[in-house]
TORKOL-4160 file (C-alpha; in steps of 0.2 Angstrom, whole numbers, padded with zeros to 4 digits, m for minus):
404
<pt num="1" X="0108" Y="m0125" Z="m0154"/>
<pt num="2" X="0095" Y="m0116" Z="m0143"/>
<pt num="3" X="0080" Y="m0108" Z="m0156"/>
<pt num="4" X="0071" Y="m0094" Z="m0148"/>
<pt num="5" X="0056" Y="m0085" Z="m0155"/>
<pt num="6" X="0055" Y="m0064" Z="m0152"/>
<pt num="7" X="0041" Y="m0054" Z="m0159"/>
<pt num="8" X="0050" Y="m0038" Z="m0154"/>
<pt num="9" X="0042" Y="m0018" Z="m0151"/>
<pt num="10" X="0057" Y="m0010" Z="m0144"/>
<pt num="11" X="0067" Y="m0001" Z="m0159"/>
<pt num="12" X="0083" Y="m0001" Z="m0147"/>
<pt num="13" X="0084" Y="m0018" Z="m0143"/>
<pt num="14" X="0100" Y="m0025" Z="m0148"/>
<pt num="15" X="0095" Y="m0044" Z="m0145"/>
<pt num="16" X="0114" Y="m0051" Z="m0152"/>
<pt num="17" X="0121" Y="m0041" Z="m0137"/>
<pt num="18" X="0109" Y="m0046" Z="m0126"/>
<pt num="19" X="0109" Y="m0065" Z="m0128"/>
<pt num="20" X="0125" Y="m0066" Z="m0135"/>
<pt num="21" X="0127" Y="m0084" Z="m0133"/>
<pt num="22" X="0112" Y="m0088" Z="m0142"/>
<pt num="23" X="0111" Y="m0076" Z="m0154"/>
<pt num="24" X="0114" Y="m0090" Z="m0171"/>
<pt num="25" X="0097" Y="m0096" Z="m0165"/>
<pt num="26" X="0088" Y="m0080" Z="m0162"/>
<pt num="27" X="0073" Y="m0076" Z="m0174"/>
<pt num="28" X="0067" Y="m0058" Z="m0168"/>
<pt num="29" X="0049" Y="m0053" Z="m0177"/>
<pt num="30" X="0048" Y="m0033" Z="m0176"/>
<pt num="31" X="0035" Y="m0021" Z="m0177"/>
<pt num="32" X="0048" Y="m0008" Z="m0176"/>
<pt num="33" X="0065" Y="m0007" Z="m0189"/>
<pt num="34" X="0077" Y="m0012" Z="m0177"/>
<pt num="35" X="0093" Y="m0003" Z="m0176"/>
<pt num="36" X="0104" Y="m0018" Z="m0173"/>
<pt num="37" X="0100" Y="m0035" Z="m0180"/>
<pt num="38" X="0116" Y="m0041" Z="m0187"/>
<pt num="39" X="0122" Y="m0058" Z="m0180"/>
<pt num="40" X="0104" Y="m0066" Z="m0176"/>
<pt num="41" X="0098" Y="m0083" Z="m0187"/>
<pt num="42" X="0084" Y="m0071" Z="m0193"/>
<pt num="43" X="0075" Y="m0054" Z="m0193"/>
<pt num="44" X="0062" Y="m0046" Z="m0202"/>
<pt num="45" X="0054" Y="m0028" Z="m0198"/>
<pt num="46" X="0033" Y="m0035" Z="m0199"/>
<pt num="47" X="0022" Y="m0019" Z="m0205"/>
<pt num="48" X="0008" Y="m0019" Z="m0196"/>
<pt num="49" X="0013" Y="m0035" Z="m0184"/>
<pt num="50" X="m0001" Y="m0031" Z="m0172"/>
<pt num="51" X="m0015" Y="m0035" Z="m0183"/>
<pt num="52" X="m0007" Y="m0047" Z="m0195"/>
<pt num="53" X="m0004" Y="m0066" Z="m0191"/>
<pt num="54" X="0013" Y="m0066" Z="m0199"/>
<pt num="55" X="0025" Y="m0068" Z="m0188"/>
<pt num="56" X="0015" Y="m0082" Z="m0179"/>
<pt num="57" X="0014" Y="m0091" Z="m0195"/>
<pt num="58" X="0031" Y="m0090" Z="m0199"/>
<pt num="59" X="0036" Y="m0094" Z="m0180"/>
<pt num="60" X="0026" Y="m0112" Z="m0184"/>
<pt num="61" X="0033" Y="m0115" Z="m0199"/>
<pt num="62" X="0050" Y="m0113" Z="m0193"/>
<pt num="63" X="0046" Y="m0121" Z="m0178"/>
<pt num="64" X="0044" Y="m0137" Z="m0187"/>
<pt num="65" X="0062" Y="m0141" Z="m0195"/>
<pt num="66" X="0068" Y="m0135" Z="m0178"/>
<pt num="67" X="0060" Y="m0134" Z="m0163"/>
<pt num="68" X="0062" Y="m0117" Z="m0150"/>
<pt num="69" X="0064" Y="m0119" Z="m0130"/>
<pt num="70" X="0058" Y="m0100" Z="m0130"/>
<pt num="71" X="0046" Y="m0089" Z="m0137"/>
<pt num="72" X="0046" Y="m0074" Z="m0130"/>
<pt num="73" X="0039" Y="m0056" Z="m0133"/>
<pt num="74" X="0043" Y="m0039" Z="m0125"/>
<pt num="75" X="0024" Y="m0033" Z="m0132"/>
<pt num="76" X="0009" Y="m0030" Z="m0120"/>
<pt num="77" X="m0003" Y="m0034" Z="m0134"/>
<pt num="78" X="0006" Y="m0051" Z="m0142"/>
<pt num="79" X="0005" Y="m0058" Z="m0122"/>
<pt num="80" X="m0010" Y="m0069" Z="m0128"/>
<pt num="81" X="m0005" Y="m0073" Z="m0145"/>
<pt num="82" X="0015" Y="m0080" Z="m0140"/>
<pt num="83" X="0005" Y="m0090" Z="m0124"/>
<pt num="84" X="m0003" Y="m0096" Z="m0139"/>
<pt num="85" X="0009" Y="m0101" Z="m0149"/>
<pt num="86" X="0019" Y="m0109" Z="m0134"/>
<pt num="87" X="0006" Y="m0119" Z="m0129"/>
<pt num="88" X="0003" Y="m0128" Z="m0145"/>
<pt num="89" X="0021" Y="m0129" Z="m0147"/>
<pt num="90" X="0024" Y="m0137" Z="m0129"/>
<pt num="91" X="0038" Y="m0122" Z="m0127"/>
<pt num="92" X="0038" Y="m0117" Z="m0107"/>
<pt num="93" X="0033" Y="m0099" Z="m0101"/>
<pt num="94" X="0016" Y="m0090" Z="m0097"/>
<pt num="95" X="m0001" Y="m0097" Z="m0099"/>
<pt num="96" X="m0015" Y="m0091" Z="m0111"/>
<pt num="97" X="m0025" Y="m0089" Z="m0098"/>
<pt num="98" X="m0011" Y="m0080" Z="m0087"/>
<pt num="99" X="m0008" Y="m0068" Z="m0103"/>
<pt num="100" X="m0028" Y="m0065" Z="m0103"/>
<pt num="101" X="m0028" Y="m0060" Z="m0083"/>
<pt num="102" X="m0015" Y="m0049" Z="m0086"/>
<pt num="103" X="m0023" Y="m0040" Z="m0102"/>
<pt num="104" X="m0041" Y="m0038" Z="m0098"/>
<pt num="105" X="m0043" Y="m0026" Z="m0086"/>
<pt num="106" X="m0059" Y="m0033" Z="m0079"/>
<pt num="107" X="m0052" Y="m0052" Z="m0077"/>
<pt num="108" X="m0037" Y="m0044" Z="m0069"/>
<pt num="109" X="m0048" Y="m0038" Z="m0057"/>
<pt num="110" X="m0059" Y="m0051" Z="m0054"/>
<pt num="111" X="m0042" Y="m0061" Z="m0050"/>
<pt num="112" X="m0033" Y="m0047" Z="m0040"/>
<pt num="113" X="m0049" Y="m0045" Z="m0028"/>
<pt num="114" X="m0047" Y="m0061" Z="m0021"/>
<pt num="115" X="m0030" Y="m0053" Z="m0014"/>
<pt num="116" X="m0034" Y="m0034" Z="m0012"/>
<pt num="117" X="m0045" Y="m0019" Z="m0015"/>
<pt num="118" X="m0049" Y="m0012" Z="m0033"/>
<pt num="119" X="m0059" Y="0003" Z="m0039"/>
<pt num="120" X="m0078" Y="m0004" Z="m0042"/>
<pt num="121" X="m0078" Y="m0009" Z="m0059"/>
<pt num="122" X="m0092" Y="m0017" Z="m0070"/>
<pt num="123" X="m0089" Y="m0023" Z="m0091"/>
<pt num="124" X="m0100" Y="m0013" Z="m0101"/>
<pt num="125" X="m0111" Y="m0021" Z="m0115"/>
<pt num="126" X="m0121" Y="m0010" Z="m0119"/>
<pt num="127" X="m0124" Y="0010" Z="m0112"/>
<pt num="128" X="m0139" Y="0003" Z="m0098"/>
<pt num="129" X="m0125" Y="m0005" Z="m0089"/>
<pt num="130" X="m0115" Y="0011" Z="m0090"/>
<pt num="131" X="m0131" Y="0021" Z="m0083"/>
<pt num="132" X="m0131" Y="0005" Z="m0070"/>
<pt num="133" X="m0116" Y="0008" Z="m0065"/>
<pt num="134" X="m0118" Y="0026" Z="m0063"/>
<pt num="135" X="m0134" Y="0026" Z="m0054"/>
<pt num="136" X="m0128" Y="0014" Z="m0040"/>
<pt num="137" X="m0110" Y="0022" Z="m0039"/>
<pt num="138" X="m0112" Y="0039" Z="m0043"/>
<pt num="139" X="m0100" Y="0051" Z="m0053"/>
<pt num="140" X="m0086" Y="0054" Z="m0058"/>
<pt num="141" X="m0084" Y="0038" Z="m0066"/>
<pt num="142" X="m0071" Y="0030" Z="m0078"/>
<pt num="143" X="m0074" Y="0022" Z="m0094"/>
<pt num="144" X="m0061" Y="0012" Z="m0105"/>
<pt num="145" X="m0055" Y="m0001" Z="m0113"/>
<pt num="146" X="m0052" Y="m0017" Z="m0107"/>
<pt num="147" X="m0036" Y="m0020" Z="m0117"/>
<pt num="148" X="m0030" Y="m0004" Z="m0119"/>
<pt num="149" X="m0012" Y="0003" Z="m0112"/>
<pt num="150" X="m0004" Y="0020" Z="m0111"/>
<pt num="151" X="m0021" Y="0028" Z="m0106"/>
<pt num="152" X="m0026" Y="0027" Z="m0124"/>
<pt num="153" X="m0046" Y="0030" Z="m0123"/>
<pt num="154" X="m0049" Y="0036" Z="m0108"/>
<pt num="155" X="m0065" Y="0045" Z="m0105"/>
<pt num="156" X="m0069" Y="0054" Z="m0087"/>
<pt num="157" X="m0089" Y="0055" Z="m0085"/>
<pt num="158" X="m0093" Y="0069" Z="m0072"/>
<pt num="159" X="m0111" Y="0074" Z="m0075"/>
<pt num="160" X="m0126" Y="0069" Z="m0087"/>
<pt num="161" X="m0122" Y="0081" Z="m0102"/>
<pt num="162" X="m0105" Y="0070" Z="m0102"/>
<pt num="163" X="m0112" Y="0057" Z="m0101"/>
<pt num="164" X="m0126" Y="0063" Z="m0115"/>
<pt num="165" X="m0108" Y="0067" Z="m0126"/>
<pt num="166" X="m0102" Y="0050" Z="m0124"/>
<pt num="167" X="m0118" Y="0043" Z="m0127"/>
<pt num="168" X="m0114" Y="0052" Z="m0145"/>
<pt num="169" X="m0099" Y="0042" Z="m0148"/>
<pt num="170" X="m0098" Y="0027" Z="m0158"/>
<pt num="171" X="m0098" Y="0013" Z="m0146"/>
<pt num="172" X="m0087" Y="0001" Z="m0144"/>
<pt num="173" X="m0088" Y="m0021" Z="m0138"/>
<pt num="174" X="m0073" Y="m0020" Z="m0128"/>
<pt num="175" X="m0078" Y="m0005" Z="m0113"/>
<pt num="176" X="m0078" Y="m0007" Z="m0093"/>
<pt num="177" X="m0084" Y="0006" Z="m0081"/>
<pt num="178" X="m0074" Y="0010" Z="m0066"/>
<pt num="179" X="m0076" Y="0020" Z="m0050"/>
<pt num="180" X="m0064" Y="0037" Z="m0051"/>
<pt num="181" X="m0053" Y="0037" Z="m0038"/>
<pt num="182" X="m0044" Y="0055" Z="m0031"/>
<pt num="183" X="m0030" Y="0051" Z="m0024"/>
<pt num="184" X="m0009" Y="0049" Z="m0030"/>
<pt num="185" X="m0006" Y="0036" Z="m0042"/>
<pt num="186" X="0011" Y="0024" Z="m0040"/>
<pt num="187" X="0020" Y="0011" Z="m0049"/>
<pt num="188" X="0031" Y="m0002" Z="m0043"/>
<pt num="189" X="0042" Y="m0012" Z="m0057"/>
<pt num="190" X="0049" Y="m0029" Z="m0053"/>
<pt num="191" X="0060" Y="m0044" Z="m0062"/>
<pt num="192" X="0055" Y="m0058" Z="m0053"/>
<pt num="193" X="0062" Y="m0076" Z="m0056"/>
<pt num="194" X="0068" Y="m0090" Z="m0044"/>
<pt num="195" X="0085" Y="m0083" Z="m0035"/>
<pt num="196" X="0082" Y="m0067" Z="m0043"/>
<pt num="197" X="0073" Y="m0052" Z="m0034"/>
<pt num="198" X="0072" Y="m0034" Z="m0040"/>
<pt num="199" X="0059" Y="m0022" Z="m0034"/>
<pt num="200" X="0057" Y="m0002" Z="m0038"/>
<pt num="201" X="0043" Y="0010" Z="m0030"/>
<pt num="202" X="0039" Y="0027" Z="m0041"/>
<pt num="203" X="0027" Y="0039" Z="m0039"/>
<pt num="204" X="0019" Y="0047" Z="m0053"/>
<pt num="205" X="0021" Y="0068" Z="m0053"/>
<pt num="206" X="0002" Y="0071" Z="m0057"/>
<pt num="207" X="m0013" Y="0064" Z="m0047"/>
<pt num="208" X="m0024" Y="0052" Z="m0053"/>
<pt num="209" X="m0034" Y="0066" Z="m0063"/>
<pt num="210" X="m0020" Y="0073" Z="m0068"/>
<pt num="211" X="m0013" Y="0056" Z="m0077"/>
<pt num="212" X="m0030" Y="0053" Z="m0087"/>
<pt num="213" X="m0031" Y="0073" Z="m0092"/>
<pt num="214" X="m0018" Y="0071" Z="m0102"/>
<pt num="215" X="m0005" Y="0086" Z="m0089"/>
<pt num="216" X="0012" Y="0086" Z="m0091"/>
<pt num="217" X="0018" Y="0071" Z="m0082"/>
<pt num="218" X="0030" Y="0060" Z="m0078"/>
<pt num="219" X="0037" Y="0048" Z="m0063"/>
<pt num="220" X="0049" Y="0050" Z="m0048"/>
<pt num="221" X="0058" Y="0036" Z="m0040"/>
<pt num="222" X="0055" Y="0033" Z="m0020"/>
<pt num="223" X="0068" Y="0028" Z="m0009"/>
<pt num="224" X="0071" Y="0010" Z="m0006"/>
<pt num="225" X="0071" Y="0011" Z="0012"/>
<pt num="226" X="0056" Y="0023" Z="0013"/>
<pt num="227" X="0042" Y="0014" Z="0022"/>
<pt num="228" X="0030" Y="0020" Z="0009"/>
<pt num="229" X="0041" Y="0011" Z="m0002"/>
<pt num="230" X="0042" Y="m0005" Z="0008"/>
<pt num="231" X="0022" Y="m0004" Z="0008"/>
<pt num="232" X="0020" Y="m0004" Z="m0011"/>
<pt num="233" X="0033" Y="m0020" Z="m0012"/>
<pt num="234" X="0021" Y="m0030" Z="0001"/>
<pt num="235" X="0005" Y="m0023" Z="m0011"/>
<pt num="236" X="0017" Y="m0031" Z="m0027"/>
<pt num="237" X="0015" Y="m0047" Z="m0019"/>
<pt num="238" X="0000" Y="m0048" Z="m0013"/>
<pt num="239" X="m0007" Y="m0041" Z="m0029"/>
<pt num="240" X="0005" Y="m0058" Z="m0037"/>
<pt num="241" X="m0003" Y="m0070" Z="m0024"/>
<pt num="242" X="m0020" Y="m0070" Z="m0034"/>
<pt num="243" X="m0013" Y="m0074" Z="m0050"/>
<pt num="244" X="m0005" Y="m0088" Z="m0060"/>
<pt num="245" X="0013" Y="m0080" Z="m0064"/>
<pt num="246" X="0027" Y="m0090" Z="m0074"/>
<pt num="247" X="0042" Y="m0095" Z="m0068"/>
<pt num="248" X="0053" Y="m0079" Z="m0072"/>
<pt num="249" X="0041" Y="m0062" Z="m0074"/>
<pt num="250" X="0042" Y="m0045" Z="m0077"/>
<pt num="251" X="0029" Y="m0031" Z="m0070"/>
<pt num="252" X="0023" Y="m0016" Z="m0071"/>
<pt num="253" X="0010" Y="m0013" Z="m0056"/>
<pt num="254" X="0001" Y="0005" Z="m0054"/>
<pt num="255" X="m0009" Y="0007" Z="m0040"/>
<pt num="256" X="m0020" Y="0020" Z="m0031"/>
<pt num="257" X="m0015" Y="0025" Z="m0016"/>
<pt num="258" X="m0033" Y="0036" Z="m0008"/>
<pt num="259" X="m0035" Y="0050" Z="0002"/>
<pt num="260" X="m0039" Y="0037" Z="0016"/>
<pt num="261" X="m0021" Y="0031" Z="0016"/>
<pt num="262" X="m0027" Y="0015" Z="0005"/>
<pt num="263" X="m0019" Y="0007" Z="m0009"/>
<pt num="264" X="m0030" Y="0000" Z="m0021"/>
<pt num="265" X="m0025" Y="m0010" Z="m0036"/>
<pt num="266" X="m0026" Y="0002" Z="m0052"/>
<pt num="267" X="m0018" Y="m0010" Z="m0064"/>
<pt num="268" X="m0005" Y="m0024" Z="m0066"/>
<pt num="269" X="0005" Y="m0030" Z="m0084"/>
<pt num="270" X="0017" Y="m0043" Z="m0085"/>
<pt num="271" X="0028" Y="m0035" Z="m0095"/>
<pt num="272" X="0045" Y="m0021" Z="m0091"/>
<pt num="273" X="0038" Y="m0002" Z="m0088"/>
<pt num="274" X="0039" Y="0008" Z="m0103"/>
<pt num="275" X="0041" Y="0024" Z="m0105"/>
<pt num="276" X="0057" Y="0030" Z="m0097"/>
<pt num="277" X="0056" Y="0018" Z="m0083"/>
<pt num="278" X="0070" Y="0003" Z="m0091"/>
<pt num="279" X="0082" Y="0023" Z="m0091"/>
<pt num="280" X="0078" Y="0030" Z="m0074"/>
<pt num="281" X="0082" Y="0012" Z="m0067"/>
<pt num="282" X="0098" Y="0011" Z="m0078"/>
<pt num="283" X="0104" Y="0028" Z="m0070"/>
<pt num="284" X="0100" Y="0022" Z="m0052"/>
<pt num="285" X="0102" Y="0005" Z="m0052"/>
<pt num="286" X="0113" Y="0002" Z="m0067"/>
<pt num="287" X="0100" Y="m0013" Z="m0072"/>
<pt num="288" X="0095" Y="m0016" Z="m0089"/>
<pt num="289" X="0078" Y="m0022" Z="m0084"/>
<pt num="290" X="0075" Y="m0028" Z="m0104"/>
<pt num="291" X="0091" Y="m0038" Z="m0106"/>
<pt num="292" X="0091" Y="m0044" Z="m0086"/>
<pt num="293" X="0071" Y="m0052" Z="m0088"/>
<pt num="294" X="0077" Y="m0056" Z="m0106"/>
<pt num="295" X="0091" Y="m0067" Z="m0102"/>
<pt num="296" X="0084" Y="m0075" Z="m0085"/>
<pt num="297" X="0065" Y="m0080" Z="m0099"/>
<pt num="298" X="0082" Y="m0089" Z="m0108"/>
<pt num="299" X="0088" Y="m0096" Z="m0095"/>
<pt num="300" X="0104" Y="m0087" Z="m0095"/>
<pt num="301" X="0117" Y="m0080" Z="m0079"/>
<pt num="302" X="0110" Y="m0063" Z="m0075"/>
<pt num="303" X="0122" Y="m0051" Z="m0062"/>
<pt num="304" X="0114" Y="m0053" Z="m0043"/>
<pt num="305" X="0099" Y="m0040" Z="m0043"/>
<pt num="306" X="0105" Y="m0023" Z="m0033"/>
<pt num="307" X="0104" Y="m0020" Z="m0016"/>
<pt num="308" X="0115" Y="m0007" Z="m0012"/>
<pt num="309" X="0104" Y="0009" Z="m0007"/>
<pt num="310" X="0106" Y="0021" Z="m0021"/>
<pt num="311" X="0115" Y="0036" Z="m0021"/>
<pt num="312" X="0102" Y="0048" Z="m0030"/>
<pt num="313" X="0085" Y="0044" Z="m0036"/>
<pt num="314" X="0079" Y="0049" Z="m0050"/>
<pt num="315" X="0062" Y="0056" Z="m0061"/>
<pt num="316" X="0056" Y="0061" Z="m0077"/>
<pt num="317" X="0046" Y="0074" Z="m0083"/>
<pt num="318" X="0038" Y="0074" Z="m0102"/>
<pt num="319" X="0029" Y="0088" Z="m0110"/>
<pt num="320" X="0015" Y="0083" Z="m0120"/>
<pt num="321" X="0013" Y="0092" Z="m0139"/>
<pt num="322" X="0006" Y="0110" Z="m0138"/>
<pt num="323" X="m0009" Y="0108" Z="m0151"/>
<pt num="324" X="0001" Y="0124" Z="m0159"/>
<pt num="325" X="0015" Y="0124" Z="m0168"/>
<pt num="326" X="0030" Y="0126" Z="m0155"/>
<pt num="327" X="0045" Y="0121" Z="m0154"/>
<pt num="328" X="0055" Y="0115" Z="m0137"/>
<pt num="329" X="0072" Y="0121" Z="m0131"/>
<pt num="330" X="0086" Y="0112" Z="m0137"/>
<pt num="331" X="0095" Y="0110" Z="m0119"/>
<pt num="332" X="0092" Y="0113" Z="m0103"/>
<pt num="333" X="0102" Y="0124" Z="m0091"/>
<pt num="334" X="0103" Y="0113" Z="m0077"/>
<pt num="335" X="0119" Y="0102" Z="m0071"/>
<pt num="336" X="0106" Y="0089" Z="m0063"/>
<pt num="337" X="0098" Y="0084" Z="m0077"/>
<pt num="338" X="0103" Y="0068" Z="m0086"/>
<pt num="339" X="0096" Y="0064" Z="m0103"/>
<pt num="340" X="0085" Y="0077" Z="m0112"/>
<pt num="341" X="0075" Y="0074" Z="m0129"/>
<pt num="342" X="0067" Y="0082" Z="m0139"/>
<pt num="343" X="0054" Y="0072" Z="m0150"/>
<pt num="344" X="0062" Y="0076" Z="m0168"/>
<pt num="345" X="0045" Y="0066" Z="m0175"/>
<pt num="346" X="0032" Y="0075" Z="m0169"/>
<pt num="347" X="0023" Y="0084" Z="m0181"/>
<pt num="348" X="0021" Y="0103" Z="m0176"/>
<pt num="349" X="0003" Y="0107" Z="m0169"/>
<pt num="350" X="0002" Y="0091" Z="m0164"/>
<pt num="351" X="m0010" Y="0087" Z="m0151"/>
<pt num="352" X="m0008" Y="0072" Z="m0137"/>
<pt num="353" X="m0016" Y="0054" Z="m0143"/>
<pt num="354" X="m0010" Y="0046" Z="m0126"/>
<pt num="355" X="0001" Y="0045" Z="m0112"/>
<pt num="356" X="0015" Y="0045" Z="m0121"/>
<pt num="357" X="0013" Y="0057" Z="m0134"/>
<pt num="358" X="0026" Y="0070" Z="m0128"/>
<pt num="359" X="0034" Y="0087" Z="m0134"/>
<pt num="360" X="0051" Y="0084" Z="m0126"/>
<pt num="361" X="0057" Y="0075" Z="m0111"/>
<pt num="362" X="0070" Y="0078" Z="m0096"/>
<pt num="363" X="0076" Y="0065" Z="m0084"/>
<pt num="364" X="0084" Y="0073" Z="m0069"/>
<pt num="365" X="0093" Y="0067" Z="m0052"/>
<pt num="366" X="0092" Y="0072" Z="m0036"/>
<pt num="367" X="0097" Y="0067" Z="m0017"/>
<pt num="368" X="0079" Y="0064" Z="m0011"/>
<pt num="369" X="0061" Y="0062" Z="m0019"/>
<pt num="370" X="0056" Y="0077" Z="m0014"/>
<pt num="371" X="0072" Y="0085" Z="m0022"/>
<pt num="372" X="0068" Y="0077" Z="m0038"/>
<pt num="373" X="0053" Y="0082" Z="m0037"/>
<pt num="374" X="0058" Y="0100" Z="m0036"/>
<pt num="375" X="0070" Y="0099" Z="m0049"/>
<pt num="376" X="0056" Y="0091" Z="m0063"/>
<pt num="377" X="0043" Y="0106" Z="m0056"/>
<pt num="378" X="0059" Y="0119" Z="m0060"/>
<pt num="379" X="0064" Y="0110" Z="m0077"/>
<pt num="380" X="0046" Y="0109" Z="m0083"/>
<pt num="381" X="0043" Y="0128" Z="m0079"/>
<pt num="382" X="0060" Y="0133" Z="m0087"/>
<pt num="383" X="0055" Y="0120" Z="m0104"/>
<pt num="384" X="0034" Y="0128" Z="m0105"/>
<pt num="385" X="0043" Y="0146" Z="m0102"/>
<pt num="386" X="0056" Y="0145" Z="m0119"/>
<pt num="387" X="0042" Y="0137" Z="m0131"/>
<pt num="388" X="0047" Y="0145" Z="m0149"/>
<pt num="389" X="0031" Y="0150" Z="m0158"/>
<pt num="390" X="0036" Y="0144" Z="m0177"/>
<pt num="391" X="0031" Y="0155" Z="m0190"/>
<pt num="392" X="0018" Y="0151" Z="m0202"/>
<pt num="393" X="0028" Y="0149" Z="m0217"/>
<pt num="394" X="0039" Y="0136" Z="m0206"/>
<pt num="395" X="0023" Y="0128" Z="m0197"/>
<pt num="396" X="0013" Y="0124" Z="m0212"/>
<pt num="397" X="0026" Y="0109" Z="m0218"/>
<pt num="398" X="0016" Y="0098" Z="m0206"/>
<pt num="399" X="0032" Y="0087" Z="m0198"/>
<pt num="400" X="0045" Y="0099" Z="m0200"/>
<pt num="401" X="0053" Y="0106" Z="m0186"/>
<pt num="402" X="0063" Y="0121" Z="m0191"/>
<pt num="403" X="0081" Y="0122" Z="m0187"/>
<pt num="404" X="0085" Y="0132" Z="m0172"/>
């Protein structure tokens, strides 16, 4: 039997499906109830599995009556702590100090600037080597967390009374300062394993600015055989060239392309994109990038990556929470759009905690960028323009979202 170790996030994951011939050895530790967990040797739902050692105890006790050849997690912030574990058990896969690259924002550029251009950046220890920073760079500058994701704690200082506003905050051990960059802001998603190549361009609909304000936003596939496109793949592996990468990877590169016509590295995890990028590249591709990275970290056959141009691309548009008590649309009168949600969790008068806090969201097709981009614009409008104000009686149940 093969034993494999999963500290899971993803509340969809259906891990029996997806390693179907190894699912009697499958022990999946969740941070989320999964919806689907019959047929596995194990599963519990772990409260609070970020912050408690749990399941990397249990994975070492277990690991001793029988042995795992993976150990695997589909968590930005458990990277470090399965590289751990795999490298006391002698299990094959990513590095400790690969995780770390990957994680720490200032490592990761220290390791990527060897390859190509990043933002200036310095870590901050204290708030002198904030004003440091500022007084040889200037503002607008960037300060955030080094370990953060999903644009959780972002801070945009553009003049001294900000930075006289942050100075009022509780600070915190874990902050860089970087250089704010105007320009667009891409990603590039990518499976990468020996005989196994799959690379996809986006371009986020907002600016950089627009991104870190906190705007409605979303993403919208490019072309395969644009040249702008073909660009970003080169940047990918350039970006890769600096670091130490396992065997089989999955990435999520986002990267700053300047008024100049420059790309600079924003940032790089060695994870699959969240948000809706694993269902935009299931609607254009018809690739399950979860289960494909999943089963090629196992060892399993995977279907040859696509390479048939696509016949639509795709984008997404979410709409952040209000701050009022609002509810969204329950459809949408378009025939081009593919999947609309509404976030039935939200509590009404919610206001955005990050990047992807959202009110609703749409994915929509299209025959060219630029006709998906239209399309999210049209569907964004037509969502922000039939907002229903909820009564006071109704809003004051914080959670409930009144029938319709």
């Amino acid at each position: 039997m093969t034993n494999v170790a999963i500290i899971n996030y993803g509340a969809q994951h259906d891990y029996a499906a997806m390693l179907h011939e190894l699912a009697d050895g499958v022990h999946v530790f969740s941070h989320n109830p999964l919806a689907r967990h019959e047929g596995l040797a194990s599963y519990e739902h772990v409260v609070d599995c970020e912050f408690v050692p749990y399941a990397e105890l249990r994975i070492r006790q277990l690991a001793e009556a029988e042995p795992f050849a993976y150990v695997i997690t589909d968590n930005e912030y458990d990277l470090e702590r399965v590289a751990r574990i795999r490298e006391d058990l002698g299990v094959p896969g990513q590095s400790s100090a690969s995780a770390t690259s990957f994680r720490d924002k200032v490592v990761m550029k220290d390791t990527a600037s060897r390859t190509v251009g990043t933002p200036r950046y310095a870590r901050l220890r204290t708030i002198v080597d904030l004003t440091d920073f500022i007084g040889a760079n200037g503002y607008p500058v960037v300060v955030k967390p080094v370990s953060q994701g999903g644009s959780r704690d972002i801070t945009v200082l553009r003049d001294e009374d900000e930075l006289i506003a942050f100075s009022r905050r509780h600070w915190r051990e874990d902050l860089m300062a970087e250089e704010f960059i105007d320009g667009e802001i891409y990603h590039v998603d990518a499976i990468l394993a020996p005989g196994y190549r799959f690379v996809a361009s986006s371009r986020y609909l907002r600016d950089c600015l627009g991104v870190i304000s906190g705007q409605n936003n979303g993403s919208l596939q490019l072309d395969p055989r644009d040249k702008l496109a073909r660009r970003l793949e080169e940047f990918l592996d350039r970006v890769l060239d600096a670091f130490d990468t396992p065997e089989v990877g999955a990435y999520h590169l986002e990267v700053f392309r300047t008024r100049d016509d420059e790309f600079l590295l924003c940032e790089i995890a060695a994870r699959v994109g969240g948000s809706r990028i694993p269902a935009l590249t299931r609607l254009t591709y018809g690739l399950d990038l979860h289960a494909t990275w999943l089963r090629l970290s196992c060892g399993l056959p995977v279907e040859p990556a696509p390479t048939a141009v696509p016949a639509e691309v795709r984008g997404s548009i979410a709409v952040v929470p209000q701050g009022r008590p609002v509810r969204a649309p329950r459809s949408l009168p378009f025939e081009w759009v593919d999947q609309y949600q509404v976030n039935e969790q939200l509590a009404l008068g919610a206001v955005p905690q990050n990047s992807t806090s959202h009110l609703c969201f749409a994915l929509v097709r299209g025959a060219s960028t630029a006709e998906v981009e239209s399309r999210l614009l049209e569907a964004e409008a037509w969502i922000l323009g039939n907002l229903v104000e909820v009564p006071g009686d109704d809003a004051a149940e914080p959670g409930r979202i009144p029938a319709p």
